[in-house]
C-alpha positions as CSV (number, residue, x, y, z in Angstrom):
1,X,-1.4,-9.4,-23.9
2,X,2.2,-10.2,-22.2
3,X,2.5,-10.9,-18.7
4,X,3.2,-8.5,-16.3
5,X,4.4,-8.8,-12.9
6,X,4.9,-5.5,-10.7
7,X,7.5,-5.8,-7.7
8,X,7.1,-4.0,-4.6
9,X,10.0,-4.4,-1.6
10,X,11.2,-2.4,1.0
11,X,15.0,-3.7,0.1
12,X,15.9,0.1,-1.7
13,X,18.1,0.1,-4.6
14,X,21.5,0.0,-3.0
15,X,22.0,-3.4,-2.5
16,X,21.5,-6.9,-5.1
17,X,18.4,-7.9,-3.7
18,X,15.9,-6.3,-6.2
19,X,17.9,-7.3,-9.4
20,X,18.5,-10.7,-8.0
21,X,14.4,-11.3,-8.0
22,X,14.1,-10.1,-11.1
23,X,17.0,-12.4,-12.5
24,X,14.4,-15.4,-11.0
25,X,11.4,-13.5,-12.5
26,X,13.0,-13.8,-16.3
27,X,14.7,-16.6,-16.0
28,X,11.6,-18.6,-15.1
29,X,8.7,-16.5,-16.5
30,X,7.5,-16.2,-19.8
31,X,9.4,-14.9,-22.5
32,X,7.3,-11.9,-23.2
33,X,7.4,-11.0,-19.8
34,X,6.8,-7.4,-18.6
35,X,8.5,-6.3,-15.2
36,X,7.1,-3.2,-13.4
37,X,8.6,-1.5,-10.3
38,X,5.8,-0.1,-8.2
39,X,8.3,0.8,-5.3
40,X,11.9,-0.2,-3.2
41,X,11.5,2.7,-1.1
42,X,9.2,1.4,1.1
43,X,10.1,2.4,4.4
44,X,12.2,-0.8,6.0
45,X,9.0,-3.2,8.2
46,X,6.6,-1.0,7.1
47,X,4.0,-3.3,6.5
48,X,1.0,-0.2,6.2
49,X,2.9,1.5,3.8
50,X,3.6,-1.3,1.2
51,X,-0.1,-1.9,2.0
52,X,-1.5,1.7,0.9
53,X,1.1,1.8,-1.4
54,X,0.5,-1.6,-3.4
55,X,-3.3,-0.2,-3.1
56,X,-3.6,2.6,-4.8
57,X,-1.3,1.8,-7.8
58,X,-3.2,-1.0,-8.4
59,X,-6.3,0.5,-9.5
60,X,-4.8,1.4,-13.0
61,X,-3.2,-2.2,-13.8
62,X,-5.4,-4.3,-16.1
63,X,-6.8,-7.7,-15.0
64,X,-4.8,-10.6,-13.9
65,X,-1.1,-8.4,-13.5
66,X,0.5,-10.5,-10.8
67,X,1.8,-8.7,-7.6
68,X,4.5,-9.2,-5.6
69,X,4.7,-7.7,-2.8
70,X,8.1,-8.0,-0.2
71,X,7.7,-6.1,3.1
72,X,8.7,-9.4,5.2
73,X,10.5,-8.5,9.0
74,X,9.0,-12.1,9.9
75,X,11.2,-13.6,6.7
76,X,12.5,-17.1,7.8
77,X,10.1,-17.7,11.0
78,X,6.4,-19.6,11.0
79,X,4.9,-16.9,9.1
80,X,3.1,-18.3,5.8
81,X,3.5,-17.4,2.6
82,X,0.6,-17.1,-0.2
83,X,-0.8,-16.1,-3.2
84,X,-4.0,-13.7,-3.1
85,X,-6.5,-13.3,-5.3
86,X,-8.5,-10.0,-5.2
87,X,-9.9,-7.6,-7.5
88,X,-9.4,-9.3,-10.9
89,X,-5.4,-9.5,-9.8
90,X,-3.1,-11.9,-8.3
91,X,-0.4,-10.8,-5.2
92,X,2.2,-12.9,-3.8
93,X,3.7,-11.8,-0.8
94,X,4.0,-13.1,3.1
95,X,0.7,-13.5,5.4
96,X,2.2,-10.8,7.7
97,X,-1.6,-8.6,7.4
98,X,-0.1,-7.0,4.4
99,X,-3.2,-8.1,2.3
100,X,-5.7,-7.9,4.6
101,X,-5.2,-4.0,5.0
102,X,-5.0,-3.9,1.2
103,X,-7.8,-5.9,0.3
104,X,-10.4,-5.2,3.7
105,X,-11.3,-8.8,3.6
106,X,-13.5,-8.3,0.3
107,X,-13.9,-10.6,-2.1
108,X,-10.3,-12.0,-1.2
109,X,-9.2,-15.7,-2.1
110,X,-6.0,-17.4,-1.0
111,X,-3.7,-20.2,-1.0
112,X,-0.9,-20.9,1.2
113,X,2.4,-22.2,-0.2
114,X,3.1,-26.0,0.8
115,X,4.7,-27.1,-2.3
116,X,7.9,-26.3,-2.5
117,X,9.0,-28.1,-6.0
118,X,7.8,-24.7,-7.1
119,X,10.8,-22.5,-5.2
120,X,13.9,-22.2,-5.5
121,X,16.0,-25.3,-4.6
122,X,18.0,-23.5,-2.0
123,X,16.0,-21.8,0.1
124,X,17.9,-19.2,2.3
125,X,15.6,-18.5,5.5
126,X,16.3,-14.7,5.1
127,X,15.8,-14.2,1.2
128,X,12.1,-15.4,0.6
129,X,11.6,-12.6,-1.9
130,X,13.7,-14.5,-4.5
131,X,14.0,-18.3,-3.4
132,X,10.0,-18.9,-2.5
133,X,8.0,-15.5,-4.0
134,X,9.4,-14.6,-7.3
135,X,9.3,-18.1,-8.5
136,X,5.9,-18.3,-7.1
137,X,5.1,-15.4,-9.2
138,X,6.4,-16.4,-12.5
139,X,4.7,-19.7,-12.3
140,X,1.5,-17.2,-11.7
141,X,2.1,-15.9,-14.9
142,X,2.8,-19.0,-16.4
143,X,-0.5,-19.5,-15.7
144,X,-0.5,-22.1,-13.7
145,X,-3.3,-23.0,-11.0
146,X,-2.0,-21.5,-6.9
147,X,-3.9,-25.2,-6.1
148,X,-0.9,-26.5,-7.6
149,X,0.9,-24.4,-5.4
150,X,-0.4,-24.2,-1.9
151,X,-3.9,-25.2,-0.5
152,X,-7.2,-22.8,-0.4
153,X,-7.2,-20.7,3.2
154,X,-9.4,-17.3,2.5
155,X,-8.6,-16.7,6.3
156,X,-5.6,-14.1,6.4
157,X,-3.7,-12.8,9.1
158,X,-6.1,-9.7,10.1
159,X,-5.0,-6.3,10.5
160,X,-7.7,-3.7,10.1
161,X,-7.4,-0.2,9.4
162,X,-8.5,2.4,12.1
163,X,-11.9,3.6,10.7
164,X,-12.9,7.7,11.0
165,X,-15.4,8.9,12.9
166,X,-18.1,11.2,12.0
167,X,-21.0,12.6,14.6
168,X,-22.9,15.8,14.0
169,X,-19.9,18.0,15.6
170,X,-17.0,17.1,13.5
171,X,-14.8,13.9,12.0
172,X,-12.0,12.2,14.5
173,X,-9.7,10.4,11.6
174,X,-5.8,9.9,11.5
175,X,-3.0,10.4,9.1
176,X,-2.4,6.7,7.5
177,X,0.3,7.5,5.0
178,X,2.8,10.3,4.3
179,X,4.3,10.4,0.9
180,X,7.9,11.3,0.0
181,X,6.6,14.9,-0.6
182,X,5.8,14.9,3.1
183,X,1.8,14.9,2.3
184,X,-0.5,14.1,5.3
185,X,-2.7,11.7,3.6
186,X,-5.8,10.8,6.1
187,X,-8.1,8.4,6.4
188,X,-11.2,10.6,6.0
189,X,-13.1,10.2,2.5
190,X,-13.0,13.4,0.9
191,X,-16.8,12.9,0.5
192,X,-17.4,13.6,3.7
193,X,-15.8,17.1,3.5
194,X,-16.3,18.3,-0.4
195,X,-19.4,19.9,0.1
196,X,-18.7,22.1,2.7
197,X,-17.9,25.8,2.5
198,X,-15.0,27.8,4.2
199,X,-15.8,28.7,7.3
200,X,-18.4,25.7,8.2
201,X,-15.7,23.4,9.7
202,X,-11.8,24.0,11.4
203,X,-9.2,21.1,10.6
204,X,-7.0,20.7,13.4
205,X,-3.2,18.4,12.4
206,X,-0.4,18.8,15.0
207,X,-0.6,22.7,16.2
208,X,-2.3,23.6,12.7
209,X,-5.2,25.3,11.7
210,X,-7.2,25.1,8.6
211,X,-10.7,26.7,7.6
212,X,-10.7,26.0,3.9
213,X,-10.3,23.2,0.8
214,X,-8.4,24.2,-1.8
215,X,-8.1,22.3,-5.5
216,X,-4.3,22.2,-5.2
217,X,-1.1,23.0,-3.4
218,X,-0.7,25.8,-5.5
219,X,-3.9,27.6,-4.3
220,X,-2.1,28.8,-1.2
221,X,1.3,30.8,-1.4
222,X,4.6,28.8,-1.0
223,X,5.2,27.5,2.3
224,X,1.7,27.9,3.5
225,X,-0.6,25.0,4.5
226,X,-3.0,23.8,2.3
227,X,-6.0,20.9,2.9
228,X,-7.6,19.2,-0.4
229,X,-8.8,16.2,-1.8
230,X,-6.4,13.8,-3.2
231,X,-6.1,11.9,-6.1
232,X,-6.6,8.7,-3.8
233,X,-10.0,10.2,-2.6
234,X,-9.3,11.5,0.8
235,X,-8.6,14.4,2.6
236,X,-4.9,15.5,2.9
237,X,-3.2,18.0,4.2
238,X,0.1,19.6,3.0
239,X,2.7,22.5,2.7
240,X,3.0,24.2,-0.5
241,X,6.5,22.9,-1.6
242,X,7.2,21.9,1.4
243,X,7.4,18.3,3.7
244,X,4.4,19.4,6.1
245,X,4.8,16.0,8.1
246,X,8.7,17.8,9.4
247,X,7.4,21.0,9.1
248,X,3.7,20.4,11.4
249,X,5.7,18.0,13.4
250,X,3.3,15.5,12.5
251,X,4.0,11.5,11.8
252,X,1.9,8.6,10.6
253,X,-0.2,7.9,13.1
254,X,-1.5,11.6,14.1
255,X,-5.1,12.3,15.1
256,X,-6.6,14.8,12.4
257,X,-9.7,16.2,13.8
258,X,-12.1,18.5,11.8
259,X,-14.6,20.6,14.2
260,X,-17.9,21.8,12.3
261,X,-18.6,25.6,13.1
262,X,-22.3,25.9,13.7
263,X,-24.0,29.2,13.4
């Protein structure tokens, strides 16, 4: 099987920067090497969205794809860099708690990059993404050992995810992501909502109302809101062709709150 290494950046596709780390990535990868783009658009810092976003494409990529992963506002200062190990797959990226809210601290290996014979030989202290990572990365799918490249530290930077809530009268939970489609995309596992009937619970997003699941968007009239189960597992809530995070007046962040209706 050829190597494959996936790129993820919050640089857009304006600008050079993309095409100059894929320059590095052939140039010093293997010659059957596959590039996949998993996303530029991440939103510029947004360190929860590259996160959620590396997260669930991952699922489908077969074992030992290598990562990297460029959402980087502390590029140049004493932030580390390192390769991660987790779930049968390799990332490269900064320790900035990108990989810890991917990962949730399980199973996770690391090594932090200290050998430098393995970047770049000019190494701009804004451009880390093609002078230290994408080097990094081919050498990854050169297959050569991160020991050579950095020492063992399983102890990343730790950011955590905010965790739901769930008591006999309802589920406190918040929106963590909103897709480009302006889908409200919670943090509430849809199993904790599947198998209850319209009318045995309100959802409550912004100044909206909702008594009911639906399958899909298109079980509700255009323009009408619409709560489901997504395809990453949790409860969403949306506007049928619509961006319901303008619409509801609703950003990342939000408090989505779903009241059980007890006879």
């Amino acid at each position: 099987m050829p190597a494959r290494i996936t790129l993820t950046t919050d640089f857009g596709l304006e600008d050079h920067y993309v095409a100059s780390m894929k320059g590095v990535l052939l140039s010093m990868g293997p010659s059957d090497l596959q590039l996949i783009d998993i996303s530029h658009t991440i939103p510029a810092n947004d360190i929860m969205a590259a996160s959620w976003t590396v997260r669930e494409a991952i699922r489908t990529f077969p074992v030992d794809t290598v990562h990297l992963v460029v959402v980087d506002p502390g590029v140049g200062t004493d932030r580390d860099a390192v390769i991660v190990r987790w779930n049968q797959q390799w990332f490269v990226g900064p320790d900035n708690g990108l990989f810890s809210l991917m990962t949730e601290h399980e199973g996770v290996e690391a090594w932090r990059l200290d050998q430098p014979s393995f970047w770049l030989e000019d190494v701009s202290t804004t451009f880390h993404g093609r002078d230290v990572f994408a080097p990094v990365a081919a050498h990854l799918a050169h297959g050569v050992n991160p020991e050579a490249m950095g020492k063992p530290d399983h102890a990343l930077l730790t950011w955590r995810w905010v965790e739901p809530v769930l008591d006999p009268d309802g589920i406190r939970g918040w929106v963590a992501h909103i897709d480009r489609f302006g889908n409200l995309i919670s943090n509430i596992p849809g199993a904790w909502m599947v198998d209850r009937p319209r009318g045995s619970f309100k959802i409550y997003v912004g100044n909206t109302i909702i008594d009911a699941l639906h399958s899909t968007f298109g079980s509700v009239e255009a323009g009408d809101e619409v709560a489901y189960i997504g395809s990453s597992g949790m409860l969403e809530v949306a506007i049928n062709q619509g961006h319901a995070g303008e619409l509801l007046g609703v950003p990342k962040g939000s408090q989505l709150t779903v009241v059980f209706q007890h006879a």
